[in-house]
N, C-alpha and C positions, 0 to 999 in steps of 0.2 A: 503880918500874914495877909495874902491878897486873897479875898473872897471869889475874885472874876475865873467864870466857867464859860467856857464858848458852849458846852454840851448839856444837856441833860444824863445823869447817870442813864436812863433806858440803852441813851444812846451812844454814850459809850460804852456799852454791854451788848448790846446790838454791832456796834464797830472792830471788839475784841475779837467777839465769834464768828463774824464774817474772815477775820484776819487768820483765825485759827484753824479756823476750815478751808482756807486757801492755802496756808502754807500746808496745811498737813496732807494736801494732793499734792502742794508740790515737794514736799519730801518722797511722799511717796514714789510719785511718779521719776523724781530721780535716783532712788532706789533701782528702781524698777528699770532704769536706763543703764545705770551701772550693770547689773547683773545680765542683761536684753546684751549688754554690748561689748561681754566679754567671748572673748572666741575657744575654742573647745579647742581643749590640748593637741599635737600633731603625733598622729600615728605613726610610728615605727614603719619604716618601708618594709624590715626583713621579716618583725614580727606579721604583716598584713599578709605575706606572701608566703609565710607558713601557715599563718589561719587557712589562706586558702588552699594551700593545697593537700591541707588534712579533710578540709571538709571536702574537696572534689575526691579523694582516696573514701572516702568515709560514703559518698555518694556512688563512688563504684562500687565499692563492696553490697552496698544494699543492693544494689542491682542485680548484680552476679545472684544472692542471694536470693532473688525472687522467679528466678529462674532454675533453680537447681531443685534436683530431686536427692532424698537423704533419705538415711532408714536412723532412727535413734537407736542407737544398741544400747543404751542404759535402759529404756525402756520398752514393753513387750507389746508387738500392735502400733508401733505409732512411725508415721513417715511423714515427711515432707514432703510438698508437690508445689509445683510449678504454679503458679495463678489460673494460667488457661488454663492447664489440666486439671486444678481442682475445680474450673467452673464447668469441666466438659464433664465430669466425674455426678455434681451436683445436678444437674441436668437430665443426665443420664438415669440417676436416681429418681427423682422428682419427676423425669417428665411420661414419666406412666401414669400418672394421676397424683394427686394427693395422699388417696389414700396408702397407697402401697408405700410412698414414701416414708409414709408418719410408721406406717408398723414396723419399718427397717429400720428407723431412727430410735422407735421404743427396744424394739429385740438388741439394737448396741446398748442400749442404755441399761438395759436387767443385766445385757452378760456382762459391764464395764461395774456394775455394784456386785456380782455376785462372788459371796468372798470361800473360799475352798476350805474345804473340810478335812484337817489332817488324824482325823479319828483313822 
């Protein structure tokens, strides 16, 4: 059995963990180059060209729709309005003062709770 040690245990404990802590960036980091250096699957040409031209259909519709005036007939009292016209409408209301506005807003709000008496 040969006694001869070039090291001190400290230091080859000291050597291990320097070694362990180097390779373990470098697994890491070539982890990390694998996954960094794979390329994202290729899109369908026909599928992208129907994404898009459901979302541009999908984009006119809402448009159409912010423009248009409706009456709901399923329910009593209620319309649709156009943007400008509902700010021209809110305006209209509001721009006599405040106050007038709020007691318009309360007098809708009694008559939309007040529920009918079939005595």
């Amino acid at each position: 059995m040969s006694d001869s040690t070039c090291c001190k245990p400290e230091t080859r404990a000291m050597a291990a963990s320097f070694v362990g802590v180097v390779g373990s960036f470098l697994l890491i980091g070539a982890l990390a180059w694998l996954v960094v250096g794979q390329k994202p699957p290729a899109v369908d040409a026909a599928l992208a060209t129907s994404r898009k031209a459901t979302r541009e259909k999908l984009e006119r519709e809402a448009a159409a729709e912010l423009v248009k005036f409706a009456v709901d007939p399923n329910k009593e009292n209620l319309a649709r309005l156009s943007v400008d016209r509902a700010m021209e409408v809110l305006v209209a209301e509001w721009g006599e003062g405040s106050e007038a506005g709020r007691a318009k807003l309360l007098e809708r709000l009694e008559s939309s709770k007040a529920v009918q008496s079939f005595e």
